[in-house]
C-alpha positions in Angstrom: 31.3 -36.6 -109.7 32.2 -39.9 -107.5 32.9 -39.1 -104.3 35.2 -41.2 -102.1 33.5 -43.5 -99.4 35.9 -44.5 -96.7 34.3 -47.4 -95.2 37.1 -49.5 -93.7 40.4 -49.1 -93.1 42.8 -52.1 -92.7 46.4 -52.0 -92.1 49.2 -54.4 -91.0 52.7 -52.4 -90.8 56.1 -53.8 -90.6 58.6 -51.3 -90.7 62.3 -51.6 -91.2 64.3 -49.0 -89.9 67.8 -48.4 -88.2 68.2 -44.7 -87.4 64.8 -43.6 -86.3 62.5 -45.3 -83.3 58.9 -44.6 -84.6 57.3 -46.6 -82.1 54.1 -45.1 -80.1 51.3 -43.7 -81.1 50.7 -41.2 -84.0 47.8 -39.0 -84.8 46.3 -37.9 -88.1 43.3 -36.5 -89.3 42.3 -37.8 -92.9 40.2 -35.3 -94.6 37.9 -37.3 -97.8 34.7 -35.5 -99.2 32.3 -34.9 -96.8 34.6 -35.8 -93.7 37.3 -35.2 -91.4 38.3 -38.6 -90.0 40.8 -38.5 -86.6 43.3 -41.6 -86.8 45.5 -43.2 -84.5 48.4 -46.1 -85.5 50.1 -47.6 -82.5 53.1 -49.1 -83.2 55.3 -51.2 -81.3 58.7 -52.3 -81.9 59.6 -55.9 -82.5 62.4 -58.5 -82.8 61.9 -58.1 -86.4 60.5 -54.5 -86.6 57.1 -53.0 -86.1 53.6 -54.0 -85.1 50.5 -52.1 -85.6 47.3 -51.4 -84.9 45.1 -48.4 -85.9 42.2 -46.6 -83.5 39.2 -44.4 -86.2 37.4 -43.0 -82.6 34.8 -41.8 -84.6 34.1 -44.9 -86.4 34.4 -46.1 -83.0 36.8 -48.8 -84.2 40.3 -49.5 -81.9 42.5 -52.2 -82.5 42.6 -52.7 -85.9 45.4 -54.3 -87.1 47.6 -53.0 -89.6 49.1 -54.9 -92.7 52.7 -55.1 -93.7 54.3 -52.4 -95.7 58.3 -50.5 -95.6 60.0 -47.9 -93.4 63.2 -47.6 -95.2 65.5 -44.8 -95.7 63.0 -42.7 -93.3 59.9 -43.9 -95.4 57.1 -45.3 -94.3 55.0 -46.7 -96.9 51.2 -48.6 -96.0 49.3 -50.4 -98.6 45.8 -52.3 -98.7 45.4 -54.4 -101.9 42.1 -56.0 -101.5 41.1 -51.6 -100.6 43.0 -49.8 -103.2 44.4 -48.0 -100.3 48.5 -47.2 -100.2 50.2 -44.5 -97.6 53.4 -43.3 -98.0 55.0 -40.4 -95.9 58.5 -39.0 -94.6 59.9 -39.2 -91.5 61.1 -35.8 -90.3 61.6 -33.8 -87.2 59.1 -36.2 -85.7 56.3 -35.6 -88.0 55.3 -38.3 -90.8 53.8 -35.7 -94.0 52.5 -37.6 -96.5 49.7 -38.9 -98.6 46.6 -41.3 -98.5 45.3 -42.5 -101.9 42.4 -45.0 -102.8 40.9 -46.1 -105.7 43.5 -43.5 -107.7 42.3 -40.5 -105.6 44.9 -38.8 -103.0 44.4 -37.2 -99.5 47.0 -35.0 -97.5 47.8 -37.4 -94.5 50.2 -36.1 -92.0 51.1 -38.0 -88.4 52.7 -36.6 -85.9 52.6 -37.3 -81.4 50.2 -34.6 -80.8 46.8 -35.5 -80.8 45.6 -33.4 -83.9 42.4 -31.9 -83.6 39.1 -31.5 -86.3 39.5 -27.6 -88.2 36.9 -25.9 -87.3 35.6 -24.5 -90.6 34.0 -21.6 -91.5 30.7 -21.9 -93.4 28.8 -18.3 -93.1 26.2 -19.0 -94.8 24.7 -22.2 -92.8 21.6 -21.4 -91.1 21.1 -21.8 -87.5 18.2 -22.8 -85.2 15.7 -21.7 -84.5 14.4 -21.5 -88.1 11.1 -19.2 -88.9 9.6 -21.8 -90.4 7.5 -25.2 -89.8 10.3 -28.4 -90.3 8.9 -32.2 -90.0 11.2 -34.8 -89.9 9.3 -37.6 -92.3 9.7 -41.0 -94.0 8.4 -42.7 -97.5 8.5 -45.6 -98.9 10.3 -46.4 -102.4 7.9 -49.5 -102.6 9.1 -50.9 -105.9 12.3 -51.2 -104.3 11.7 -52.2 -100.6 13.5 -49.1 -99.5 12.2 -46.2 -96.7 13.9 -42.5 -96.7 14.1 -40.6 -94.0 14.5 -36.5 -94.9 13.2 -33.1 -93.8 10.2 -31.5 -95.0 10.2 -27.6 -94.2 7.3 -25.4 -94.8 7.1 -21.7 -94.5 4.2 -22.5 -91.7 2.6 -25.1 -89.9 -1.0 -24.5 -91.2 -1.3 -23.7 -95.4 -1.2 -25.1 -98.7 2.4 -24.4 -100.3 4.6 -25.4 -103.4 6.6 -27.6 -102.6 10.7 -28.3 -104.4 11.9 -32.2 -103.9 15.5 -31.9 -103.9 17.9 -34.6 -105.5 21.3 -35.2 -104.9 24.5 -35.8 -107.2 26.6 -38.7 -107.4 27.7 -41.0 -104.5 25.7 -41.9 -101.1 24.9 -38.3 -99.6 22.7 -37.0 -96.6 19.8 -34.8 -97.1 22.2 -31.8 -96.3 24.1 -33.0 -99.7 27.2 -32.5 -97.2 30.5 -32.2 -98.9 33.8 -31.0 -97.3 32.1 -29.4 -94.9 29.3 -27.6 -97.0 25.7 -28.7 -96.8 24.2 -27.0 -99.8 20.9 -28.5 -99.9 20.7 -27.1 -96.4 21.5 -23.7 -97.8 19.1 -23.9 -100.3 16.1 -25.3 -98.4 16.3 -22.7 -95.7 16.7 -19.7 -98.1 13.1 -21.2 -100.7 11.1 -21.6 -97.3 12.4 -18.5 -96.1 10.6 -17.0 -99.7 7.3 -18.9 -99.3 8.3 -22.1 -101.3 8.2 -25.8 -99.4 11.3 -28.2 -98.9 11.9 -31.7 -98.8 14.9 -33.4 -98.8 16.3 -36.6 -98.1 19.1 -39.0 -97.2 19.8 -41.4 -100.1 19.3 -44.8 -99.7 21.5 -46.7 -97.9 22.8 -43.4 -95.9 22.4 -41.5 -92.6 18.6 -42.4 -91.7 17.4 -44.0 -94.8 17.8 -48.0 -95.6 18.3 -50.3 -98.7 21.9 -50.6 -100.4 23.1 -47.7 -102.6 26.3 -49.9 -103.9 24.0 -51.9 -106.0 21.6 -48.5 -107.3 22.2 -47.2 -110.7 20.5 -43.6 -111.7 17.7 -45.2 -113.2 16.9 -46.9 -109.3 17.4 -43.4 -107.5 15.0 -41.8 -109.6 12.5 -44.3 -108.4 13.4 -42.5 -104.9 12.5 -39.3 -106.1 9.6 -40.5 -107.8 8.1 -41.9 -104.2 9.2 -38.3 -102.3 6.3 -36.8 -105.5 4.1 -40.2 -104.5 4.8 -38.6 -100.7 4.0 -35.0 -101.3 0.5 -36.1 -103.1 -0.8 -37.8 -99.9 -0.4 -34.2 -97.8 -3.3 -32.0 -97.3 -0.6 -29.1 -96.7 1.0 -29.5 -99.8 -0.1 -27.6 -103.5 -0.6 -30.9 -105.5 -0.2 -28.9 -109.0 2.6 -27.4 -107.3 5.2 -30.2 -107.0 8.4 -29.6 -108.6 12.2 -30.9 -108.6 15.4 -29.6 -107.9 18.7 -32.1 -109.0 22.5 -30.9 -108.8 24.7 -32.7 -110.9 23.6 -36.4 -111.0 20.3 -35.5 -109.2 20.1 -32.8 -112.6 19.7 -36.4 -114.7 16.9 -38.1 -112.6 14.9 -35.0 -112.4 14.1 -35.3 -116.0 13.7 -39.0 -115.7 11.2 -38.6 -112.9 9.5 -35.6 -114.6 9.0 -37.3 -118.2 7.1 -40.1 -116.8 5.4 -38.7 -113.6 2.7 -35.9 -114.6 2.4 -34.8 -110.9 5.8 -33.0 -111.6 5.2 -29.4 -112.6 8.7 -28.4 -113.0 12.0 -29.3 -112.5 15.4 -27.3 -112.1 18.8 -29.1 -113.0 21.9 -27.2 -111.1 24.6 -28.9 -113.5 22.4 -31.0 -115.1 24.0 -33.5 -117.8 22.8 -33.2 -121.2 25.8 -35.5 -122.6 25.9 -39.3 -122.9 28.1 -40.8 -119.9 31.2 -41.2 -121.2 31.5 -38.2 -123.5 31.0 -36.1 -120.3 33.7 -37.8 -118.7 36.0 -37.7 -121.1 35.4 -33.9 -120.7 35.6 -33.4 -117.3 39.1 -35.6 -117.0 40.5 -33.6 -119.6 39.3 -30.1 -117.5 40.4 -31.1 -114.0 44.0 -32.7 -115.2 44.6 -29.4 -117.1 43.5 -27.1 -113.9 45.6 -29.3 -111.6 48.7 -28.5 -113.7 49.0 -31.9 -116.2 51.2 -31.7 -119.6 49.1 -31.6 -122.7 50.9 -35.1 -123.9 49.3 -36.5 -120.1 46.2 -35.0 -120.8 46.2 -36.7 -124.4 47.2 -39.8 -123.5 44.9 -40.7 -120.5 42.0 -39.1 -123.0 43.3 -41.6 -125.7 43.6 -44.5 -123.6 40.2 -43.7 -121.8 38.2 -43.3 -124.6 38.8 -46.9 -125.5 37.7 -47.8 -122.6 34.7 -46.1 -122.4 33.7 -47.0 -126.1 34.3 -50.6 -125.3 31.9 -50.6 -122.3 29.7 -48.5 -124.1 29.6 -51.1 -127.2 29.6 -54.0 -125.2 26.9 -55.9 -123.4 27.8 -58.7 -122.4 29.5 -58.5 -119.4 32.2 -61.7 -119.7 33.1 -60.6 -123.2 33.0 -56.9 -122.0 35.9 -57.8 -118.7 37.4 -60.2 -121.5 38.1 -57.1 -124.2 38.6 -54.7 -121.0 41.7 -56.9 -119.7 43.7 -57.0 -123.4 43.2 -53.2 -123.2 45.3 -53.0 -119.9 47.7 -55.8 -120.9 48.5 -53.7 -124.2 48.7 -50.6 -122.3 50.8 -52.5 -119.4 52.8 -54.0 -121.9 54.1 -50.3 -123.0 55.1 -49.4 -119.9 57.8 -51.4 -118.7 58.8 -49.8 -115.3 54.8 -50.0 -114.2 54.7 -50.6 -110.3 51.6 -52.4 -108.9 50.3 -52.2 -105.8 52.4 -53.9 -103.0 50.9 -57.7 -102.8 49.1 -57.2 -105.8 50.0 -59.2 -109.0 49.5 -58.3 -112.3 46.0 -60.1 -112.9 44.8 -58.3 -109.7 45.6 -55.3 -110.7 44.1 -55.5 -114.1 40.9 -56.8 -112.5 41.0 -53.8 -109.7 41.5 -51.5 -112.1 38.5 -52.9 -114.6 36.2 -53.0 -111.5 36.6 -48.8 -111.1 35.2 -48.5 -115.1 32.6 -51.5 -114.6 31.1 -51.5 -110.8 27.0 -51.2 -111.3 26.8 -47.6 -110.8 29.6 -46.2 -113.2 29.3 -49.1 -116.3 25.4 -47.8 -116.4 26.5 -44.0 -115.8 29.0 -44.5 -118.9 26.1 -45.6 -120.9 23.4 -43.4 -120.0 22.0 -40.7 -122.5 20.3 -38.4 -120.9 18.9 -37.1 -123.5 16.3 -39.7 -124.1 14.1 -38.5 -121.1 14.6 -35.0 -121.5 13.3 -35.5 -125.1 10.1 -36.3 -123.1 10.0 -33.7 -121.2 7.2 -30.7 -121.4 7.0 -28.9 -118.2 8.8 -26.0 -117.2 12.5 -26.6 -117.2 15.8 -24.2 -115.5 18.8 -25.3 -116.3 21.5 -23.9 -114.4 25.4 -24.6 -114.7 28.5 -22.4 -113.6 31.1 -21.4 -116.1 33.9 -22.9 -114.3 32.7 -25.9 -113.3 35.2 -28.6 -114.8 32.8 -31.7 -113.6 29.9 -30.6 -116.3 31.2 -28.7 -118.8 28.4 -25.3 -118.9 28.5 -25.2 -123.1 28.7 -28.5 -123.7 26.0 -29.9 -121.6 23.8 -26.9 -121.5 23.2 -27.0 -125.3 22.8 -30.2 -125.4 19.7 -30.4 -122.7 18.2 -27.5 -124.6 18.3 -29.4 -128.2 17.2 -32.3 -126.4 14.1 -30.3 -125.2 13.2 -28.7 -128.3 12.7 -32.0 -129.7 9.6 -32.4 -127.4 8.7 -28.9 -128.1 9.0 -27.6 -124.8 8.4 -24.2 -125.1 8.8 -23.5 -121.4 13.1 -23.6 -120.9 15.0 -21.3 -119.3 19.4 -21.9 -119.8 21.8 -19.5 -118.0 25.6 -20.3 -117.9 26.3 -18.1 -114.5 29.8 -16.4 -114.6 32.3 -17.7 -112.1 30.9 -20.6 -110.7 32.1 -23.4 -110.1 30.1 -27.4 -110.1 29.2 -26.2 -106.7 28.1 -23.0 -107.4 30.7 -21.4 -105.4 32.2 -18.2 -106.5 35.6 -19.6 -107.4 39.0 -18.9 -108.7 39.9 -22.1 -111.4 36.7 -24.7 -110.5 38.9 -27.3 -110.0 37.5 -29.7 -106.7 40.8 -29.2 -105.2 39.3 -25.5 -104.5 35.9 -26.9 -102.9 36.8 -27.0 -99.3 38.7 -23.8 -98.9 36.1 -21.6 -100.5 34.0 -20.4 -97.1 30.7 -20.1 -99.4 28.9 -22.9 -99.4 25.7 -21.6 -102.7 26.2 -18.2 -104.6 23.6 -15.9 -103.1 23.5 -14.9 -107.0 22.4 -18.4 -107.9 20.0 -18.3 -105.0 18.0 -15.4 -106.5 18.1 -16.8 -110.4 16.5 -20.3 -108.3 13.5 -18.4 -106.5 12.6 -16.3 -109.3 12.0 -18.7 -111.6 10.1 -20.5 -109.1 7.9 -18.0 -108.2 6.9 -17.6 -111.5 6.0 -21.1 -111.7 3.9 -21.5 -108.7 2.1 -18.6 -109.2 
């Protein structure tokens, strides 16, 4: 569900090499969720081997010096420490293939001495201007938190009294768009309700695109005090239904809709698109063990990074205070460290500093309260009209698992009103999909099944009748 961020990228490169000159500039385009990222190195050969610097034009960053790292036995190897970031990639023919990683994830990164252009990429379904209906760009204010979004409110027409859907996004700083790899979803979605007579309003999280305050230090509980203030928004407009206020979360934003709806009466119905009805760290244990199998991992790897996280995630879970919590967190790693031998850190990391890095990915504000969160308690408060929507091959929120669990949690505040479909051959985006692993994401032209569309309106309809 975490996406990666790339915010800064810092290398120094020496290279030592005797049968291949790789000095000049190189080109590669860095694809992460959400982004294609051109970069340049420039290296230069020295008395004692290279010098570099990198160029991110669209970050509008040149010069950046590079840190020290290998090119031995036509391999060139970067790594970033204090980032988490390591590159390592063959020298052949005059091309460099290899891979990017940070914080565990990897990235195809290929350089070569032609300047490599951005793929275009296909995306049929995105809708283009000029819409046929009325689109405001507006701000709010979060006031408990000091924070102002910026987002989009479309309305079927200027002049009327309509519905209106708040959208929510999933995990990790997104636009209003909920732009991933190239998709923008929320985009999709808005356009096709307004099309159908149902208002829109979406929103940059905070911290991103248009919108201020610091979304590093937010945890679920804070963004649904952003969603709250987009419902505090819609009430103050004389063009908006005020019994008509509803909320749409994927993933992520499928856990603060309840939140927002059990304490917030203006909300008259919410739809969760891969909502979470499983405590934190029970759905993550899931959804690693669903991903590594679909990526192609050995049962034994699958059972030992379930074992080994599971302690983890119980210990955090069991755990509040925080130095006892990194103290307990740190013998786990020695132990397992201990029992592997042949472990390799991180080039100019020790052994302390890896531990730590490592503990920070399990304990950083948003995921050590994401571990522990039930979501359970606030759908158990819930008792307005609920759709709950999840793919069948969606490997980030397992559709049985979590799906039964949001509808026992709603029965126990007697909401009668709860619609639950499991949609065949979807995947966490709702894309029509081959395995659902996120490795498919990007190369799937659809961007929303038009299937999932349809179940969305109709249910509205009915509720804003």
């Amino acid at each position: 569900m975490k996406k990666i961020t790339l915010t800064c990228l810092l290398f120094l490169v020496t290279l030592n090499s005797f049968s291949q000159d790789i000095s000049g500039k190189w080109y590669g385009l860095l694809t992460v969720p959400g982004m294609q990222l051109p970069l340049e190195i420039n290296i230069t050969k020295t008395e004692t081997g290279y010098q570099s610097t990198m160029d991110s034009p669209d970050q509008k960053a040149f010069g950046i010096p590079v840190t020290t790292t290998s090119f031995e036995n036509a391999v060139l190897k970067f790594a970033i420490p204090a980032g988490r970031i390591e590159y390592q990639g063959t020298f052949e023919n005059n091309k460099i293939k290899g891979v990017f990683k940070q914080v565990g994830q990897s990235f195809p990164l290929d350089l070569s001495r032609e300047k490599v252009e951005k793929t275009v990429l296909t995306r049929p379904q995105e809708p283009k201007k000029p819409y046929p209906y009325y689109t405001e760009e507006v701000t709010f204010n979060n006031t408990q938190d000091g924070v102002t979004l910026a987002g989009t409110l479309t309305l079927p027409n200027k002049e009327g009294n309509f519905p209106v859907v708040v959208l929510i996004t999933g995990s990790s700083p997104q636009n209003r768009d909920e732009e991933i790899l190239g998709h923008k979803p929320f985009l999709v979605i808005a356009d096709y309700l307004t099309r159908n007579g149902i208002g829109v309003l979406r929103y940059d999280d905070r911290g991103t695109a248009a919108s201020t305050g610091n979304y590093n230090n937010a945890t679920t509980y804070d963004l649904s005090h952003d969603a709250e203030a987009a419902v505090t928004y819609l009430m103050t407009r004389k063009d908006i239904n005020k019994k008509k206020i509803g909320l749409l979360g994927h993933s992520e934003g499928g856990v603060i809709a309840p939140m927002v709806a059990s304490r917030n009466k203006n909300v008259s119905f919410i739809v969760l698109l891969a909502g979470t009805g499983l405590r934190g760290d029970k759905l993550l244990l899931i959804q690693q063990e669903l991903i590594a199998k679909a990526e192609g991992a050995t049962e034994e790897q699958v059972n030992e990074n379930k074992a080994f996280n599971q302690k983890i995630f119980e210990t955090i879970v069991n755990t509040p205070d925080d130095e006892k919590l990194n103290k307990d967190l740190t013998n786990i790693f020695e132990e397992a460290i201990d029992k592997t031998p042949d472990v390799k850190y991180p080039e100019g990391m020790t052994k302390e500093q890896y531990i730590q890095s490592e503990i920070h990915q399990y304990t950083y504000t948003w995921m050590k309260y994401f571990i522990r969160l039930d979501p359970s308690l606030a759908l158990e408060k819930v008792t307005c009209p609920v759709l709950a929507l999840n793919g069948s091959k969606d490997l980030q929120v397992a559709p049985k698992e979590n799906l039964e669990a949001i509808k026992n949690a709603l029965a126990k505040a007697k909401n009668k009103n709860v619609t639950v479909i499991e949609l065949p051959n979807l995947n966490h985006l709702f894309q029509e999909c081959t395995t659902g692993a996120p490795s498919e994401y990007a190369k799937i032209e659809q961007t929303f099944s038009p299937t999932a569309l349809t179940e969305i309106l109709k249910w509205i309809q009915v509720q804003v009748k």
